[in-house]
N, C-alpha and C positions, 0 to 999 in steps of 0.2 A: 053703433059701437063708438065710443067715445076715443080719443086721441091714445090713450094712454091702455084702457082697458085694451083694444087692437093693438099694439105693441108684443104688452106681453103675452097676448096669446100667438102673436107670430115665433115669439122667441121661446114658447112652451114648441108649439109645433116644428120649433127649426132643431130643439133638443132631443127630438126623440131618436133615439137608438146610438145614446153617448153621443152622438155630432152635433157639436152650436156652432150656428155661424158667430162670426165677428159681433159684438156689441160696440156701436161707433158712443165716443163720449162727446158729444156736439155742443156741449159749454162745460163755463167751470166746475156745476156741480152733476154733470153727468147726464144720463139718458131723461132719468127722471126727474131734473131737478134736486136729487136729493140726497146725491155723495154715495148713491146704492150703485152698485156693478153686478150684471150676474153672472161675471167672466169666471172661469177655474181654471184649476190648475196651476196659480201664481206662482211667484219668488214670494216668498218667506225669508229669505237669508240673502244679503247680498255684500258688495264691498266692490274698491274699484275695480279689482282682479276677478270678483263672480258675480255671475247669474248678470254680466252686464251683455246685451248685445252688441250694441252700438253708442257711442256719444258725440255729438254734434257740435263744435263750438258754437258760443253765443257773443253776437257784438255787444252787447253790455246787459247789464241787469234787471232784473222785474220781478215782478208780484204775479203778473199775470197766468193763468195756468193754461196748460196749451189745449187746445179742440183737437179731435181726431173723427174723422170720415172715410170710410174706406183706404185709401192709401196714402191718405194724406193728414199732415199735421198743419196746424194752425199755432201761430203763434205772437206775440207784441212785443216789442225790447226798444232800447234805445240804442246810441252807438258814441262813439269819443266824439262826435261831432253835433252832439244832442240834437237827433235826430229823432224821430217816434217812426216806430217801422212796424209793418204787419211782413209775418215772415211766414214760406210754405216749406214745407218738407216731405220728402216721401217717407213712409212708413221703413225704411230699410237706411236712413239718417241723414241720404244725401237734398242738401238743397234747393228747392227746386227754382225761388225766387225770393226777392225783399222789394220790399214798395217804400217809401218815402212818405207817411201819413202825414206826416207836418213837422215842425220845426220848434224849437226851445223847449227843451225839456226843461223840465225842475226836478230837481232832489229835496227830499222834503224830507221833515223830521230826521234828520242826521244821517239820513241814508235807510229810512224806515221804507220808504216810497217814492215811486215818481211819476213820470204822467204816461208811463205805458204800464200803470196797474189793471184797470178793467179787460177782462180778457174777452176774446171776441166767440164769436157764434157761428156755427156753419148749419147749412142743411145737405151738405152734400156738393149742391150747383152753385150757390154762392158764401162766402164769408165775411161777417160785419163786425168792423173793429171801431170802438168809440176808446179816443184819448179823453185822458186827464184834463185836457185846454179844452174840449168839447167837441174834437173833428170827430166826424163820423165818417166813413167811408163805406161801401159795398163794394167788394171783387168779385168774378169769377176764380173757380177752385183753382184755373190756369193763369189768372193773376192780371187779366183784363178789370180795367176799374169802369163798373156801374153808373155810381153815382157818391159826390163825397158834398158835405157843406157841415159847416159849424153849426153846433145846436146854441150859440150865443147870438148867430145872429138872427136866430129864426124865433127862440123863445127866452133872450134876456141875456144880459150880461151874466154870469157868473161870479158867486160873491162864496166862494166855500175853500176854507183857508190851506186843506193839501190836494186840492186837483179833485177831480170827479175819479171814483174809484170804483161805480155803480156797474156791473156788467146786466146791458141787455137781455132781455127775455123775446124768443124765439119762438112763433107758435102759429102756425096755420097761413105762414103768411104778411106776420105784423110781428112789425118790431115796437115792443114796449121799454120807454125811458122813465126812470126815475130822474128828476132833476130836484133836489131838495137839496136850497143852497139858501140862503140868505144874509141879512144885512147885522142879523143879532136883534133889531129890534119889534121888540111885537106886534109897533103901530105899521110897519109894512111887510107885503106878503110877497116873498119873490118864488117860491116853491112851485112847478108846476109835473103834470104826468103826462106823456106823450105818447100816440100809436104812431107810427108811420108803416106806408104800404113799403111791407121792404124788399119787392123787384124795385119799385122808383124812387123811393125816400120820400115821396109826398104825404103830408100829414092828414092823418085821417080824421083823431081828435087830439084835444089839448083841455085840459084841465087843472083849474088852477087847484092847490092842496093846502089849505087851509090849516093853521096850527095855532096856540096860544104859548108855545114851547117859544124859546128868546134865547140870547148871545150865543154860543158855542154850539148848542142843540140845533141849530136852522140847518148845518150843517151835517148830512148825513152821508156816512162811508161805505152802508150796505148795499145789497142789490134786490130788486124788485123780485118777488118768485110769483108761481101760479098756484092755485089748490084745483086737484080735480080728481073728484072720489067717485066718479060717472054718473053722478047728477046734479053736482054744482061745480061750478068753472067761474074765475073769479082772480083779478090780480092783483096781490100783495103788494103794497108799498109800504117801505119801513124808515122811519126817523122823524125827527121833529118832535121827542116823547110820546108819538103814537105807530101805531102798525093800522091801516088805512086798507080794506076789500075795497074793490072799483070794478063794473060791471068792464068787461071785455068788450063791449060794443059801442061805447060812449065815453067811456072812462065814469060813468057816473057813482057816486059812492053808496056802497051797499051797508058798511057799519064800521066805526072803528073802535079804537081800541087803547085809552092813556094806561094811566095806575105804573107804568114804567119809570117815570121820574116822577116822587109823589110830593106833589104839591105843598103839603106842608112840611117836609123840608127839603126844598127846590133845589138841586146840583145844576147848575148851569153849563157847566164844561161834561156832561152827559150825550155828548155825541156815538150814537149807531156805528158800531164798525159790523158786526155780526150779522148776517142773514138769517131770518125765518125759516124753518123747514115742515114742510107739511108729510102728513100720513092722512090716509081715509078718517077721518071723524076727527083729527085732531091740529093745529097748527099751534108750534110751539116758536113762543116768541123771545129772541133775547133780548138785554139792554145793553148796560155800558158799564164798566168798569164797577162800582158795587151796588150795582142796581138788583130787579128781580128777573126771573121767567117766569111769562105764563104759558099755560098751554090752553088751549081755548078753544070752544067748539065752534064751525063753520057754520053754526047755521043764524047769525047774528042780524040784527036789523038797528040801523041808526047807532047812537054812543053809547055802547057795551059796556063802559068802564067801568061803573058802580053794578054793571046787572051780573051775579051772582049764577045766576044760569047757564051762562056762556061761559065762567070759567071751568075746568078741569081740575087744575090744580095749579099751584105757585110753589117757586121758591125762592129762597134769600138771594142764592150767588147767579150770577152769570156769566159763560166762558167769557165776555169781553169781546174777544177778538174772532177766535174759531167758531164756526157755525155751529149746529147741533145736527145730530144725526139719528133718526128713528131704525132702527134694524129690529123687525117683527113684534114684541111687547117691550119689547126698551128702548131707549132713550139716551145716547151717549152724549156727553157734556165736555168735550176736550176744553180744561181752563184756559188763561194767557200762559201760565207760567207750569204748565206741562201737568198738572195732575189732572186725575179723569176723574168725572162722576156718572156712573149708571141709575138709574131711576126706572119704575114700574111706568111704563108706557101709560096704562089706565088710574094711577093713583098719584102718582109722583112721589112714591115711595123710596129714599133712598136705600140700592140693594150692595152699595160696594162706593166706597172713596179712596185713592188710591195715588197716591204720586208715580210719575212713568219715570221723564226727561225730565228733570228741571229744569227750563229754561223759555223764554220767550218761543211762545206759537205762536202763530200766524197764517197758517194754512189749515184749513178747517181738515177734519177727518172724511175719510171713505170706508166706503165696507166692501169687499170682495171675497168670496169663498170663505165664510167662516169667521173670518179676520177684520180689525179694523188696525186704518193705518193712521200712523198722527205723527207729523211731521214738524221737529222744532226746527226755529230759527238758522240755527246748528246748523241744519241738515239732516240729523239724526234724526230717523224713523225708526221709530217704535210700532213693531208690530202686536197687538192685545189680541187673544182669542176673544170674540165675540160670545156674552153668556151673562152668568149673575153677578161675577166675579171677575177684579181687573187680574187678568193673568195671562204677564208680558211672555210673548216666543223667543219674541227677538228684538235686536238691535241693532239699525243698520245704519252705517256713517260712510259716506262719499267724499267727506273732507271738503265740502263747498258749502256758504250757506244759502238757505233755502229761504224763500217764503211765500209762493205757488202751493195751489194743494195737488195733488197726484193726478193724474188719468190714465184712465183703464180703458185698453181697447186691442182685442186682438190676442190673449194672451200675456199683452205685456204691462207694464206698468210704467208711466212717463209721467219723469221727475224732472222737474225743470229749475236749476238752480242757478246763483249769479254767474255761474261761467259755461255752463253745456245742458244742452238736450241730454237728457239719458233715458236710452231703452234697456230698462230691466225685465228679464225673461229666464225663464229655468233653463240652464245648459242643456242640450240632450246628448 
């Protein structure tokens, strides 16, 4: 039984007779990789006065979205003393430690980002946080540190213009880097993909990633996902104008995939901020600002780009910035600048376009009970029933702004904005 297919049949078997235990969300995009939750009973409606539990000050600001494990939260910030910090918390708001990952932060893009964007990874026994500058570190959940070293000096200087913003991929044991960073020029290759054993940090393999993508494109802001539909398992890496399959045992490369920035007329400042999300038969890929998606079949060999067989379906726009999110036969598409697009899972048929929030997103959506959530800049979360049709519940604004995407774990929902932790949870 494969990784994922035993999941959900433990969490089928933990459901029965109305009682689920806890669903832990052990990275950014949750259990599955894939912004899906299969928590109930949420908040729907909240504000600073409701449906709030608890809020935790934060010593400074981030992107990063927090991990949740049993009782514990995970989380990365900086501090007035630019600082990069890996921070723990009990599930009930208070404290429990901060660590000192390294030193100088940067603010980038006017206060867009900084070098504690990449969020980290838990299994439960330990948590692995990779900064912006490249430190890696391993804790224990109690805050005992493993093992830490820079990924600069082990596979290249770093040459990518707002910090490494890639979070980790977590799976059986190995810890998987995207490092796709370069010089802008095409006669040199600085790009590479990394496993490490992640009890020791010792590098397992290392492979370099090849591109013919040049200036702004070398540099990529998304993160690495996995596809595993319980008989192919296979890891995503995305930017450099391609989305790249690499076998999990070698990193060696299985097929990939351009036609994102098309060649004859070439955008050079087409840099990846958006992650890949996969579904069973399908991985839907975005670009960059007015670029395409494809969505495309897993079962590819060698350079896909021109082969017609491997694609599903395309289209013109892509969100930019926010991920995409597959919920059963559709396809949600949260823009940069707040409107949503739903599409037929198997056609890419558009079924509803729809403006929410106006305004700068930046945290990709989630789905939980029904609902998806999408979170502007703002802070204002816009809750959408999940269906054919975009049709907003609700509106909810905390007056801080945001740009973390949510986590679900436990009932509740942790919203992590410039200035506090918050645990939103339905009063009882």
């Amino acid at each position: 039984m494969n990784r994922r297919a035993g999941w959900t049949w433990v969490l089928c078997v933990a459901c029965v007779g109305q009682v689920c235990h806890a669903e832990n969300w052990p990275s950014w995009r949750g259990p599955a990789g894939n912004g899906v939750s299969s928590e109930k009973h949420l908040a729907i409606h909240w504000s600073p006065t409701q449906n709030v539990a608890w809020k935790a000050p934060l010593p400074g600001q981030a992107g990063a979205t927090p991990v949740v494990w049993d009782e514990h939260i995970f989380l990365t910030s900086v501090d007035a003393d630019n600082n990069l910090l890996l921070l723990a918390f009990r599930t009930d708001g208070q404290e429990l430690w901060r660590k000192v990952i390294s030193t100088g932060n940067q603010v980038v893009r006017g206060g867009e980002g900084n070098y504690a964007s990449p969020s980290p990874v838990t299994d439960g026994r330990h948590v692995w946080s990779l900064m912006g500058n490249g430190e890696l570190a391993c804790y224990t959940v109690s805050g005992q540190k493993t093992w830490q070293f820079n990924v600069q000096e082990r596979f290249g200087k770093l040459d990518i213009a707002f910090g490494l913003t890639s979070t980790p991929v977590l799976d059986g044991g190995v810890l998987y880097l995207q490092l796709i960073h370069g010089d802008g020029n095409v006669k040199t290759r600085e790009a590479c993909v990394v496993a490490l054993d992640a009890a020791t940090g010792k590098t397992m393999w290392r492979v370099d990633r090849p591109s013919d993508g040049y200036a702004e494109n070398e540099h990529s802001y998304a993160s690495p996902m996995l596809y595993d539909d319980g008989q192919r398992r296979f890891l995503l890496t995305h930017g450099c104008d391609y989305i790249v399959a690499h076998d999990l045992k070698d990193g060696r490369e299985i097929w990939r995939c351009g036609n994102l920035n098309r060649k004859n007329n070439y955008d050079p400042t087409l840099r990846f901020v958006a992650s890949p999300v996969t579904a069973p038969g399908i991985i839907v890929v975005p670009s960059a600002k007015r670029g395409p998606v494809l969505a495309l079949k897993p079962t590819g060999r060698g350079d896909i780009s021109a082969n017609p067989d491997y694609l599903l379906w395309e289209l013109k726009r892509t969100p930019d910035v926010p991920s995409p999110l597959i919920v059963e036969d559709r396809v949600y598409l949260c823009l940069e600048n707040g409107d949503l697009m739903i599409v037929d899972r198997h056609t890419g048929r558009e079924l509803d376009y729809q403006r929410t929030e106006r305004d700068r997103h930046r945290a990709s959506p989630v789905y939980a009970d029904g609902h998806i959530y999408l979170t502007a800049r703002s802070g204002k979360v816009t809750v959408v029933k999940a269906g054919d049709q975009v049709q907003i519940v609700a509106q909810n604004d905390l007056g801080e702004e945001q740009s973390a995407s949510p986590a679900i774990s436990n009932g509740t929902i942790y919203l992590r904005t410039f200035q506090h932790l918050w645990a939103i949870r339905p009063s009882k």
